[in-house]
N, C-alpha and C positions, 0 to 999 in steps of 0.2 A: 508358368508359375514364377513368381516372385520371387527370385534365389537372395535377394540385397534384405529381405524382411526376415530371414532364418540366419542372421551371422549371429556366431558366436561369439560372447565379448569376455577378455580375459582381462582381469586384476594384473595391475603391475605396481612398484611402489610409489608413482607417482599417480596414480588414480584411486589405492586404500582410504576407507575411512577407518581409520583406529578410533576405538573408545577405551573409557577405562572403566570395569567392573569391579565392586568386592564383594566377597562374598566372607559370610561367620561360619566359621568351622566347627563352632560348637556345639556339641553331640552327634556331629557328622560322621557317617562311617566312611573311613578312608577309601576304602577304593570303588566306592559311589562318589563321594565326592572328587577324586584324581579325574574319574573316565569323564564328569563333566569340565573341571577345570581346562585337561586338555583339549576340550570339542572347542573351547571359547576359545582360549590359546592359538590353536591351532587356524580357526573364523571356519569351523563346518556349520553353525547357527548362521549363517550369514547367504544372503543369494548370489554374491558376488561369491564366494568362496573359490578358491583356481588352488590347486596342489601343489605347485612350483614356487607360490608367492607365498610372503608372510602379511596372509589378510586377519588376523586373527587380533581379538582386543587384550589390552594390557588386564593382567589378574591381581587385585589385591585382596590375599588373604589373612581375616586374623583371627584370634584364639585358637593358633594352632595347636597348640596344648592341650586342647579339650576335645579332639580330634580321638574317636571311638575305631576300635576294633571289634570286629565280633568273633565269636567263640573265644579261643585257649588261641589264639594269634600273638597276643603280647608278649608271652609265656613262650610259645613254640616256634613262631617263626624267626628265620635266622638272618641276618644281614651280613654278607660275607665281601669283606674286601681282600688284599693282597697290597703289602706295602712293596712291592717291589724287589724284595732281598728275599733268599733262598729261608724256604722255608717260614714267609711274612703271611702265613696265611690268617686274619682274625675274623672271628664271629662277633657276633653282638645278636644282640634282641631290641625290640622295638621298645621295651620295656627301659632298656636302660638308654635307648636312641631321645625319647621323649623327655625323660630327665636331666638329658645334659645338652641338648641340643633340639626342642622340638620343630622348629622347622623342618629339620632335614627329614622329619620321618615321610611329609607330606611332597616333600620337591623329589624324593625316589620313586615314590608312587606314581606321581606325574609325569617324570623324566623317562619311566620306562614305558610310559603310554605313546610319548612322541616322537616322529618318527628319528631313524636311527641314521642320521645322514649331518650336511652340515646346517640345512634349514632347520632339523629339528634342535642342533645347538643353540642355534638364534633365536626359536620360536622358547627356549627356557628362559632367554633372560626376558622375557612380558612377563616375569611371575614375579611377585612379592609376597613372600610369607614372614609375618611376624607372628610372636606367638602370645602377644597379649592383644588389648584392642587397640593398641595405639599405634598409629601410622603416620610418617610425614606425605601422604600424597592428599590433602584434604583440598590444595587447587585445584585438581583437574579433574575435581566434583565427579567421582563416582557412581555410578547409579549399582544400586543391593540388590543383591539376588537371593533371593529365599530356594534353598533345596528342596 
């Protein structure tokens, strides 16, 4: 048997082909659309994909705004940080996240999909969320993904 005809070939950053995607978030449900942002982010759509490397394509998302929750989510669910001082513990809702800040609602949903090491810090900054539809990346011609 031919053992030279079964090697295994692994992605490294000088062999990635990055692209750049975007995709409209509007009337998107958030955490359908997070689990696929992160598969592209991450390059599991890809045949070259390797776990150790960042093969995954740049994400640009917009009308983040228009970004849906289903059921009593908006309402109920809690966003909990900790500013660091005794006793800094705040909540929030996604309800008041989307009003004064809508990207962030979509880059938590993501960020908690990826992994939890220092590839998955790096694999966050591929992301771009704006929350209307205007975008500065229209050179590096994008190609749209419908959900």
């Amino acid at each position: 048997m031919d053992t030279l005809s079964y090697k295994t070939t692994f992605a490294n950053k000088a062999t990635v082909q990055k692209g750049w995607v975007i995709i409209d978030a509007e009337g998107a449900v958030l955490g359908r659309l997070a689990s696929v942002v992160a598969g592209i982010i991450r390059g599991k759509h890809k045949p070259s994909f390797t776990p150790h490397v960042d093969c995954g394509d740049n994400v640009i998302i917009i009308n983040a705004e228009k970004v849906r929750l289903t059921g009593k989510k908006m309402t109920d669910k809690v966003y909990v940080r900790h500013t660091g001082y005794p006793g800094g513990q705040r909540f929030t809702t996604p309800r008041d996240v989307l009003r004064r800040f809508p990207a962030r609602v979509i880059e938590h949903a993501v960020k908690g999909m990826l992994p939890k090491n220092r590839l998955g810090a790096r694999l966050f900054h591929n992301m771009y969320v704006y929350a209307g539809t205007e975008h500065p990346h229209a050179a590096q011609q994008p190609r749209e993904i419908k959900l």
